[in-house]
C-alpha positions as CSV (number, residue, x, y, z in Angstrom):
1,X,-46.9,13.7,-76.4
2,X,-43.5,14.6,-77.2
3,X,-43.0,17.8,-75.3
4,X,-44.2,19.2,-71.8
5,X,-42.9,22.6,-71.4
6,X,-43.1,23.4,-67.1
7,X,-43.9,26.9,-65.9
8,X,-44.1,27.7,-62.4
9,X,-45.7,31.0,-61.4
10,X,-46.5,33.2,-58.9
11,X,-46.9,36.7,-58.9
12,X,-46.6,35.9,-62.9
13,X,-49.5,38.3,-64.5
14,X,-46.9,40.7,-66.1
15,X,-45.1,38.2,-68.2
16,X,-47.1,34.8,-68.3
17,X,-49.3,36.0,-71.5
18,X,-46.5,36.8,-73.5
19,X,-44.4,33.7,-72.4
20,X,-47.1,31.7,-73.1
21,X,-48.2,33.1,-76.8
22,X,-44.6,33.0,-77.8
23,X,-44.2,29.7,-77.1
24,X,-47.4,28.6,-79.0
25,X,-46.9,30.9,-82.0
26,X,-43.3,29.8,-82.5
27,X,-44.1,26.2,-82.2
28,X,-43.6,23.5,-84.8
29,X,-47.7,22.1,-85.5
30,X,-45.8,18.7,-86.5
31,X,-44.6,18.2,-83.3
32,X,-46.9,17.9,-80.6
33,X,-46.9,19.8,-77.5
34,X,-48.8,20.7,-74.0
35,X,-47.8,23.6,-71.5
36,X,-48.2,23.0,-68.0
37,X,-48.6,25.9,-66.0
38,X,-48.2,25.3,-61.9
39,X,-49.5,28.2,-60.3
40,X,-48.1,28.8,-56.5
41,X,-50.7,30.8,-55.3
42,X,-50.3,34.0,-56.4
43,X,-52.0,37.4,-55.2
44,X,-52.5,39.4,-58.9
45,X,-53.8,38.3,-62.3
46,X,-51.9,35.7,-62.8
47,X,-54.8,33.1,-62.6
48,X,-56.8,34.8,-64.9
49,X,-55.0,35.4,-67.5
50,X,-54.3,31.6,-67.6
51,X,-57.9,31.0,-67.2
52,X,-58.3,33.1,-70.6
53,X,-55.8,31.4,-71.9
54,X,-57.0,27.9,-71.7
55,X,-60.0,28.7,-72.9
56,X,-58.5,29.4,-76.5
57,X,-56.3,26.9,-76.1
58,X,-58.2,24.2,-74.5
59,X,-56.4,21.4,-76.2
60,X,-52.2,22.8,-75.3
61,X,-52.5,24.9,-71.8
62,X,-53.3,23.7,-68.4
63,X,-52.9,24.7,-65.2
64,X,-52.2,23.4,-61.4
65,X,-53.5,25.1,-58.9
66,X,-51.3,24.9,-55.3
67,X,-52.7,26.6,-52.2
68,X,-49.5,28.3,-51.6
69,X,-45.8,29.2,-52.8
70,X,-43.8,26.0,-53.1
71,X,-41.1,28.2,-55.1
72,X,-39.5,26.9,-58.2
73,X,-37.8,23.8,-57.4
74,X,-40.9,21.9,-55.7
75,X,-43.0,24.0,-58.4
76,X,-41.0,22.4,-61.6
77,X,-41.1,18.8,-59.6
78,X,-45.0,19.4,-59.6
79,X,-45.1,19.7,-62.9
80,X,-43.0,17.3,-64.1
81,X,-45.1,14.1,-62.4
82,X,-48.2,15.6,-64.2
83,X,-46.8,16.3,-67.6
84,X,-47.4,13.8,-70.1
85,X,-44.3,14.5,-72.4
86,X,-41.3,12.2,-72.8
87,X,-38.7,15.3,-73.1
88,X,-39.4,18.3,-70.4
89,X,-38.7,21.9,-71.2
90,X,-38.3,24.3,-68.0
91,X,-38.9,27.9,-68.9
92,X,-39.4,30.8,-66.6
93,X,-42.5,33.1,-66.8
94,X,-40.7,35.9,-67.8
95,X,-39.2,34.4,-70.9
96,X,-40.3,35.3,-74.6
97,X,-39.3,32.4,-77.2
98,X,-38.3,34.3,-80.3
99,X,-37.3,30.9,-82.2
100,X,-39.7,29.3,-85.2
101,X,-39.8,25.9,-84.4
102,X,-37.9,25.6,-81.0
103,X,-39.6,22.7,-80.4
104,X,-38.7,20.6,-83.7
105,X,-35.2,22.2,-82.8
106,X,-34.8,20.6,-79.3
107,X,-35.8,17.5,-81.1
108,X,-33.1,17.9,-83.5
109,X,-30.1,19.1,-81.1
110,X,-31.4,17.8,-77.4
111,X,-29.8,14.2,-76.6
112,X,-32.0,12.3,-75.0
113,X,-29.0,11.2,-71.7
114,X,-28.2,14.7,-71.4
115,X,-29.7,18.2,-70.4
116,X,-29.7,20.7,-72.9
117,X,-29.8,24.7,-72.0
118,X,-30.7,27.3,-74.5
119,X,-29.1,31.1,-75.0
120,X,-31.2,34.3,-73.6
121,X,-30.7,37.5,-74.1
122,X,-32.1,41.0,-71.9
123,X,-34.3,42.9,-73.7
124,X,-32.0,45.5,-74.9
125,X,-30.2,42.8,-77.0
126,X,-27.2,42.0,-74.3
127,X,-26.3,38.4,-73.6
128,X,-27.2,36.9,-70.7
129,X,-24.4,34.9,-68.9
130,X,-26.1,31.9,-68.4
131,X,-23.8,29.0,-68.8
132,X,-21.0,28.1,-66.3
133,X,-18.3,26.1,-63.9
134,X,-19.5,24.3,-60.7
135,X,-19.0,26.0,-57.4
136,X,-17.3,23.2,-55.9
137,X,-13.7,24.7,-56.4
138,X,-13.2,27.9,-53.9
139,X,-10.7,29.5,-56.5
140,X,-13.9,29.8,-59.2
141,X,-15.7,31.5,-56.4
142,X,-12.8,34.1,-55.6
143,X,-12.0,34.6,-59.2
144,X,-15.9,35.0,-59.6
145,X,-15.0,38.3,-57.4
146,X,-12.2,39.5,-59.5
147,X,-12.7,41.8,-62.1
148,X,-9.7,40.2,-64.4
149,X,-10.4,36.6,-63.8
150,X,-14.2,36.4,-63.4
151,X,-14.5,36.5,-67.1
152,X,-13.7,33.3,-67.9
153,X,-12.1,31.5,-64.8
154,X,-15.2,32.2,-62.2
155,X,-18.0,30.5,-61.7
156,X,-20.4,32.1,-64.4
157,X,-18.5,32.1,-67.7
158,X,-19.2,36.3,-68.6
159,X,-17.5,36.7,-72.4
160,X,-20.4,37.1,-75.2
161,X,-18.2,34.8,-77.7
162,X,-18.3,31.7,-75.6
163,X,-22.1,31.7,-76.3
164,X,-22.2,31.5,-79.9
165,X,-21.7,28.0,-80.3
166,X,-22.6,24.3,-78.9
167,X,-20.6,23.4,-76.1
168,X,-20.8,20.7,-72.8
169,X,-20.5,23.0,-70.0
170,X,-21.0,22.1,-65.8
171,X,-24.5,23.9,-65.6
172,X,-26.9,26.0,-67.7
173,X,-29.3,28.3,-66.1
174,X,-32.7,26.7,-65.1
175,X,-34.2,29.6,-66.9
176,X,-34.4,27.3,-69.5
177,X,-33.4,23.8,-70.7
178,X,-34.6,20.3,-71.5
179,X,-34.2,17.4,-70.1
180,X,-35.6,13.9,-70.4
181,X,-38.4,12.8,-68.4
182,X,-36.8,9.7,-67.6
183,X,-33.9,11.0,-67.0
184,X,-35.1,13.8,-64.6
185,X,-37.0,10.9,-62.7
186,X,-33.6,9.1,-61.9
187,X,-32.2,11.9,-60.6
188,X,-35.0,12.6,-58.4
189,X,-36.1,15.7,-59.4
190,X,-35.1,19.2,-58.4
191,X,-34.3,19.4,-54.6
192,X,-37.0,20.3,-52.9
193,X,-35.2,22.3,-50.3
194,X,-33.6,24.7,-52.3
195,X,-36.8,27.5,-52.7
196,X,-34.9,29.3,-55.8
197,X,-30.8,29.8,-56.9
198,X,-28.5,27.2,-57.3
199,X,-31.4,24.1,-57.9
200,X,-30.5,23.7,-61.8
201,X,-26.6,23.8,-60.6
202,X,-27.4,21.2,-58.7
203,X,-29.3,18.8,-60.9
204,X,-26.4,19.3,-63.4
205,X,-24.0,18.3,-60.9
206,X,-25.9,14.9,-59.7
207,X,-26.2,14.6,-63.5
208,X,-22.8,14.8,-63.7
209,X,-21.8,12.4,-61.3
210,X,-24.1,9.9,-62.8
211,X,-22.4,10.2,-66.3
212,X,-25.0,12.6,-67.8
213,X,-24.0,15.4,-69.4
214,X,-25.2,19.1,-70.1
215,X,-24.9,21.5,-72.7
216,X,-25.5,24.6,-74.1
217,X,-27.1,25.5,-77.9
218,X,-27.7,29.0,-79.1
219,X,-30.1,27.4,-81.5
220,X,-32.8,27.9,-79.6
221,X,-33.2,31.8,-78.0
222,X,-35.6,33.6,-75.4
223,X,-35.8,37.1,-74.0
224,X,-35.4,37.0,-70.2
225,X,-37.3,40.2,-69.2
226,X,-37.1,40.3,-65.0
227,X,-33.1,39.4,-65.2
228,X,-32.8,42.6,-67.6
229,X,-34.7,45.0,-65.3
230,X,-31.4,45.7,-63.3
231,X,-27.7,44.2,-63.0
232,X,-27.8,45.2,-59.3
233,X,-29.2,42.2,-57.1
234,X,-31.6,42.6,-54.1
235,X,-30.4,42.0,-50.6
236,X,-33.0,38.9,-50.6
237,X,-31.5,37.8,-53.5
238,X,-28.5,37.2,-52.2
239,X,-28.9,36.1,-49.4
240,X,-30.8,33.6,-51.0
241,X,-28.0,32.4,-53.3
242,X,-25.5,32.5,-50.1
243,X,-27.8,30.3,-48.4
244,X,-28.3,27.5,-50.5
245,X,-24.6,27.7,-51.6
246,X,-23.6,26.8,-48.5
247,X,-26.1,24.1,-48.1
248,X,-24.6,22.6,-51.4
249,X,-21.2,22.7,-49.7
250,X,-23.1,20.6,-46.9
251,X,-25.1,18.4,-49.0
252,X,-21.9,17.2,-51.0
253,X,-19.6,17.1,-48.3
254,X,-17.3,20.0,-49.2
255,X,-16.1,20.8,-45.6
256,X,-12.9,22.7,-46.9
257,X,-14.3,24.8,-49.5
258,X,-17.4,25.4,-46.9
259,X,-15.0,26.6,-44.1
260,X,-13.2,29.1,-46.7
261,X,-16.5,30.4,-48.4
262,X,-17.3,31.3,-45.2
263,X,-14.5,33.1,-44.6
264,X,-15.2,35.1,-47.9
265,X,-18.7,35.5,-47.0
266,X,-17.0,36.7,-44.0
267,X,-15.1,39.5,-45.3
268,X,-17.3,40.3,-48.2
269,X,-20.8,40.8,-46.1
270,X,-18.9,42.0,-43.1
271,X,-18.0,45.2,-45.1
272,X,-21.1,45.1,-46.6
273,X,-22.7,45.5,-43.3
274,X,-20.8,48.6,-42.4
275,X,-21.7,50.5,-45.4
276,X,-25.5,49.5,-44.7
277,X,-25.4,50.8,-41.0
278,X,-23.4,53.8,-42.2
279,X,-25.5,54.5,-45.3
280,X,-29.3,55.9,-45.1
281,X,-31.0,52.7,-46.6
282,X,-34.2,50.7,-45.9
283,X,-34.5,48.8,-42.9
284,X,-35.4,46.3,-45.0
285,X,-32.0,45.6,-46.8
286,X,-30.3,46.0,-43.7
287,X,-32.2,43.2,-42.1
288,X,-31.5,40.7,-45.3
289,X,-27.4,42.2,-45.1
290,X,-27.8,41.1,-41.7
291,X,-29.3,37.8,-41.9
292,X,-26.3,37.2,-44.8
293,X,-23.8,37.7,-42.4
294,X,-25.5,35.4,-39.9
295,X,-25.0,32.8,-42.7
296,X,-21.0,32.7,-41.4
297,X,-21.8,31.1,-38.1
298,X,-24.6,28.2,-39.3
């Protein structure tokens, strides 16, 4: 088996059809490949659709079956011990592959020491930014804030022309890219403490310091449907992304960009919590606006 693409579920029924079919129906038949589907436990239709699915495709699909939400990181590591490919592809459920061939393409364009991301774009056509710097400096973080710098100098790289061509970047989003299996072995794997947000960031970077290298081709092009459905994150969301940030400033032993993030998050969350108390939202938000704050004094 040349190629195991890894998609972790839950909650998936929406998407996981489409994902799926597109994936098959683009596919090179020279080049063989399996899908492996690891299903955290989810609560709709997700398990029958999949059910369905292998049925007509007996030979391509199969799926894992956890007893309860491992999230993506633990999810993808799942998957990759099972998968039988020497070159693993990590797509999201909510992807649609709109290239013929992608998978004689990443044959073609993926080197086999490095990890190779791929371009997506929302539904209505717009580029996702998906492609960027590491974290590690606490200028790319505030210039990731400014409206004039966060273009190019912030942590996510936001101009549409930078993703037209090849290019070795720090990190691609772990929406989807390829990576050897061997390669992902000797790196251990996605952490399995980081839930969600920030895990492919960090692979890249242990990559990195290990002399691997990543980068970006636009040959090969998905729709990322949930991303598109609004540009305005959920209070979970970001709490989330605070959260393990700072944990990567731990894990890495960043003590002076740690102490000033914090100081940002600060600032930044402090004023966010006014406007929640003062504004008539959900309880909900507040709590998670809350619990972001409380991320300053861990």
């Amino acid at each position: 088996m040349k190629i195991s693409v890894i998609i972790v579920t839950y909650n998936a029924a929406k998407h996981i059809k489409e994902c799926v079919k597109s994936l098959i129906d683009n596919a090179s038949r020279d080049i063989p490949f399996e899908i492996v589907v690891v299903e955290n436990a989810s609560s709709d239709e997700t398990v029958a659709i999949l059910d369905k699915m292998i049925t007509a495709y007996p030979q391509t699909i199969k799926m894992l079956l956890q007893n309860t939400n491992y999230g993506f990181s633990k999810g993808c590591n799942i998957g990759a011990r099972d998968a039988s490919g020497e070159i693993l592809v990590f797509i999201n459920p909510d992807t649609v592959c709109l290239t013929k061939n992608w998978n004689s393409i990443i044959l073609d364009r993926h080197d086999s020491h490095s990890i190779t991301g791929f371009q997506f774009r929302f539904p209505d056509g717009f580029q996702q930014y998906s492609i960027g710097q590491f974290p590690t400096s606490i200028w790319r973080i505030v210039f990731d804030r400014l409206p004039l710098t966060r273009i190019w100098l912030g942590v996510l790289v936001r101009h549409r022309s930078y993703y037209e061509s090849s290019k070795k970047v720090d990190w691609v989003c772990g929406c989807g890219f390829a990576i050897d299996k061997e390669v992902f072995e000797s790196l251990g794997g996605f952490d399995d403490n980081i839930f969600m947000y920030w895990d492919e960031t960090d692979l890249c970077y242990r990559a990195q310091q290990q002399g691997i290298s990543t980068f970006y081709i636009p040959y090969v092009q998905f729709i990322h449907i949930e991303e598109g459905d609004s540009f305005h994150r959920k209070p979970q969301k970001m709490y989330q992304i605070r959260k393990n940030l700072i944990y990567l400033f731990q894990k890495y032993d960043l003590p002076i960009t740690l102490f000033l993030f914090k100081i940002i998050l600060f600032l930044e969350t402090g004023l966010r919590l006014i406007v929640a108390y003062a504004a008539n939202i959900s309880k909900d938000r507040k709590i998670f606006v809350l619990k972001t704050f409380s991320l300053v004094f861990t």
